[in-house]
C-alpha positions as CSV (number, residue, x, y, z in Angstrom):
1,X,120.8,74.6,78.2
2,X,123.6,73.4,76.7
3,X,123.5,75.1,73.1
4,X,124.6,79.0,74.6
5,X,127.4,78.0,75.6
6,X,128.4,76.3,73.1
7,X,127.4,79.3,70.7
8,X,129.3,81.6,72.8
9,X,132.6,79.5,72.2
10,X,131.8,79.1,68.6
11,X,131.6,83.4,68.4
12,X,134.6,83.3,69.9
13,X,137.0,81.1,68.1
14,X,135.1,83.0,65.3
15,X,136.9,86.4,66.5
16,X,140.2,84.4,67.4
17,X,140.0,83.4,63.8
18,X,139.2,86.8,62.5
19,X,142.9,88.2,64.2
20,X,145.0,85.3,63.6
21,X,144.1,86.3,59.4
22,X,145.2,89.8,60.0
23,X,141.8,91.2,61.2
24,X,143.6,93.7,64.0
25,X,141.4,97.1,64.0
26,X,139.6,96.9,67.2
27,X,136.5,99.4,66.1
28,X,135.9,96.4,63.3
29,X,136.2,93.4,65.6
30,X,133.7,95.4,67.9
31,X,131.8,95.7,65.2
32,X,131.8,91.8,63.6
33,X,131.2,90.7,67.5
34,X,128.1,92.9,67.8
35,X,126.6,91.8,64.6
36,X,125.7,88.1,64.8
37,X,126.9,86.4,61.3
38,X,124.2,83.9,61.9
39,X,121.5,86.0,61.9
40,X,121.9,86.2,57.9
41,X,122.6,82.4,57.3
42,X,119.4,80.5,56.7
43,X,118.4,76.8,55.6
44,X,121.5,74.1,55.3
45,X,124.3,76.3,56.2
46,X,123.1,77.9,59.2
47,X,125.3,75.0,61.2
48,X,128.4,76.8,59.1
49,X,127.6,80.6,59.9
50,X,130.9,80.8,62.4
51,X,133.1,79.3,59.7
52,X,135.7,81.1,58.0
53,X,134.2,80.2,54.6
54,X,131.8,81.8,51.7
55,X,128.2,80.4,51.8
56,X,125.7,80.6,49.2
57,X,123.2,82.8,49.8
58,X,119.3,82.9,47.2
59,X,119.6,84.5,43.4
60,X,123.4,82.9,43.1
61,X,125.1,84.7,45.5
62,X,127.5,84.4,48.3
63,X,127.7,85.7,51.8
64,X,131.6,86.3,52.0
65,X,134.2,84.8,54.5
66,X,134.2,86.5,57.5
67,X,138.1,87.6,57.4
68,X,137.5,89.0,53.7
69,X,134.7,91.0,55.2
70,X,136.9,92.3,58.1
71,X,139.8,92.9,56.0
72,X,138.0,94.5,53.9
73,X,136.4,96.9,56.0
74,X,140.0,97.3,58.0
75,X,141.2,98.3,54.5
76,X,138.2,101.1,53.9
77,X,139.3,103.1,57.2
78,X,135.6,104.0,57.9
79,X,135.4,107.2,60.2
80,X,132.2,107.5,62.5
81,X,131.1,110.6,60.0
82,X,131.9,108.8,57.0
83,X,128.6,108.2,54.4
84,X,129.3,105.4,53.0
85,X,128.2,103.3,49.4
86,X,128.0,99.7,49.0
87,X,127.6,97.9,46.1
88,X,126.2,94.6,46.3
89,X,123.7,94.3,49.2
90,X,124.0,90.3,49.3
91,X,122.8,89.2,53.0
92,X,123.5,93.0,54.4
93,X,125.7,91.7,56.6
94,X,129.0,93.7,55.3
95,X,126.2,96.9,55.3
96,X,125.7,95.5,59.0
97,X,128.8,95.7,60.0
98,X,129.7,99.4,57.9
99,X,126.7,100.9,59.7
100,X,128.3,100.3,63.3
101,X,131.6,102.4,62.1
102,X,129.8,105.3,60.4
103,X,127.3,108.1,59.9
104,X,125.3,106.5,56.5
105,X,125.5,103.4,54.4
106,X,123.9,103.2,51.2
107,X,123.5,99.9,50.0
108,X,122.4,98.9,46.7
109,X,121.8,95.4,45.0
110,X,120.2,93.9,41.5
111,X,118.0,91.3,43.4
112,X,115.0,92.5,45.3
113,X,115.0,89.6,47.1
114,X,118.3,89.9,48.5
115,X,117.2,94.0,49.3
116,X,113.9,92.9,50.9
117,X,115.3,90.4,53.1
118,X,118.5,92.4,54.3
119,X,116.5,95.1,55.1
120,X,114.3,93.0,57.6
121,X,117.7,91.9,59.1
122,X,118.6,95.4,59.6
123,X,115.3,96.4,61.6
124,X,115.9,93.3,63.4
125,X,119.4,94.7,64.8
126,X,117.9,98.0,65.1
127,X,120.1,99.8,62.6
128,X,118.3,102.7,61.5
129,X,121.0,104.6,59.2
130,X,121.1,102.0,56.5
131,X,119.1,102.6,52.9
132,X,118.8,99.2,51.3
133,X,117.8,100.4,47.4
134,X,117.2,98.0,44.2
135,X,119.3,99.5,41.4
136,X,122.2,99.1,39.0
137,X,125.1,98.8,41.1
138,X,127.5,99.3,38.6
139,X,126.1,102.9,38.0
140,X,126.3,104.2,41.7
141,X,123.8,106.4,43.3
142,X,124.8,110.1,42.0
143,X,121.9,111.8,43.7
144,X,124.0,110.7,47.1
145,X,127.5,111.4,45.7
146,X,129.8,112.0,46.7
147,X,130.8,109.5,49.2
148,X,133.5,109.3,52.0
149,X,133.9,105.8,50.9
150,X,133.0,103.2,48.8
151,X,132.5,99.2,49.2
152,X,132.1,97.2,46.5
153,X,131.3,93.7,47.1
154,X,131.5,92.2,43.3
155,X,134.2,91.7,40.9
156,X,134.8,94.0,37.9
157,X,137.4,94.2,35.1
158,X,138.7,97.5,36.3
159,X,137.1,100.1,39.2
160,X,134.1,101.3,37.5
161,X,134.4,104.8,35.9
162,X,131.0,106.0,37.5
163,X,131.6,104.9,41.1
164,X,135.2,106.8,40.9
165,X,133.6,109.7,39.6
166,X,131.2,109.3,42.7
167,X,134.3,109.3,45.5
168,X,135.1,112.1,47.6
169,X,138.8,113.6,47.3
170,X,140.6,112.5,50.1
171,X,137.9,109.4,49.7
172,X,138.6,105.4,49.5
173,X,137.5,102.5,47.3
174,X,138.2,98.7,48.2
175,X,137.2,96.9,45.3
176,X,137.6,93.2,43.9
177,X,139.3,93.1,40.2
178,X,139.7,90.8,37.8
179,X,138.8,89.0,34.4
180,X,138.0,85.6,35.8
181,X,136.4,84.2,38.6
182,X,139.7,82.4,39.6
183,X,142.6,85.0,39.8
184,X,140.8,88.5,41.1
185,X,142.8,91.1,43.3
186,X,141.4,93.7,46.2
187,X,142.5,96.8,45.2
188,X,142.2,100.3,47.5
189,X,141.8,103.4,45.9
190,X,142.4,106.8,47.0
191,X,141.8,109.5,45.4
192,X,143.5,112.8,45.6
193,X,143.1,116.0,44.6
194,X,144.8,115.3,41.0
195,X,145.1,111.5,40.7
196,X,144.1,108.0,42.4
197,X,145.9,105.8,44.2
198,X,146.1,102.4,43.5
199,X,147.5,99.8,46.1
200,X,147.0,95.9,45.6
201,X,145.7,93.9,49.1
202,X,145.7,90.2,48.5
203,X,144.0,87.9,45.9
204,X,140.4,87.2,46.4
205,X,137.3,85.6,44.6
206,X,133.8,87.1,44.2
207,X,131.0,86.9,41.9
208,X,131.3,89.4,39.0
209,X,129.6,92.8,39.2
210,X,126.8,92.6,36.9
211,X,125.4,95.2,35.0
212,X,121.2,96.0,34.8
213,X,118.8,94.6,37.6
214,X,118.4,91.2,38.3
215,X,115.1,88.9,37.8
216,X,114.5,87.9,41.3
């Protein structure tokens, strides 16, 4: 009997964490309350899944740390009509999270693992407006574009060419730069009617966007 409570107190220095790093959009703290980061922590970590810490995850990924995943998300301004594309499925829980705030997220991933076993997650939680698709991340889904706003969840030299040509005008992109795994920077792009928009967020580290599909 003992165990739920001390879950619930473990959820919520989790959100008191979230808002003491900068986390302060109320719609995305509903929204990392209502999704349970421990469903999509499995085997030796799941004692970690409230920390404020990245966790390996199967085929070499990572499930990101909770405050990068609601900064993030703060930083995409998702409206509840938004459609919304996300490169790099991982664990599904930043596609989790996106689906509570808008209308469609398409999420895509190398690994058909990772794809298979998000996707069981996501009927678990009942979240019926996610498409969970194995493909080249790095080349977008076109027959869907374009989007309202775009999540990518890997690090690439520059924004990709062929997910900028894939945002609405008047869209957003939060993406991870960089050419090493040790100095990367968020970046937010918006893109206007003649130009985009580049502002830097804060320095983060991800695993690198990777071109073609993945082996596992």
């Amino acid at each position: 009997m003992s165990e739920e409570p001390e879950i619930a107190e473990r959820k919520m220095r989790f959100l008191f964490a979230l808002r003491q790093r900068g986390v302060t959009d109320p719609r995305v703290l509903e929204a990392m309350e209502r999704i349970d980061r421990g469903e999509f922590v499995r085997g030796h970590f799941e004692d970690r899944a409230y920390d404020d810490t990245p966790l390996p995850i199967p085929c070499g990924q990572t499930i990101s740390q909770p405050s990068v995943v609601g900064l993030m998300t703060q930083a995409l301004d998702v409206g509840p009509r938004d459609k919304v594309l996300e490169i790099g499925t991982g664990s599904g829980y930043q596609a989790a999270i996106l689906s509570l705030l808008c209308r469609r997220v398409y999420t895509l991933d190398r690994h058909r693992r990772l794809v298979t076993e998000a996707e069981a997650i996501f009927r678990h939680f009942g979240l019926s407006n996610i498409t969970a698709m194995v493909a080249d991340g790095s080349r977008g889904l076109p027959e869907q574009a374009p989007f309202d706003r775009i999540m990518v969840t890997a690090a690439a030299e520059d924004p990709p060419g062929p997910l900028l040509a894939q945002l609405k005008i008047g869209g957003i992109m939060v993406v991870p730069v960089g050419q090493s795994d040790a100095v990367q920077t968020l970046i937010r792009v918006r893109r206007t009617e003649t130009a985009f928009e580049y502002d830097e967020l804060r320095q983060v580290r991800f695993v690198p966007l990777v071109e073609g599909l993945g082996h596992t």
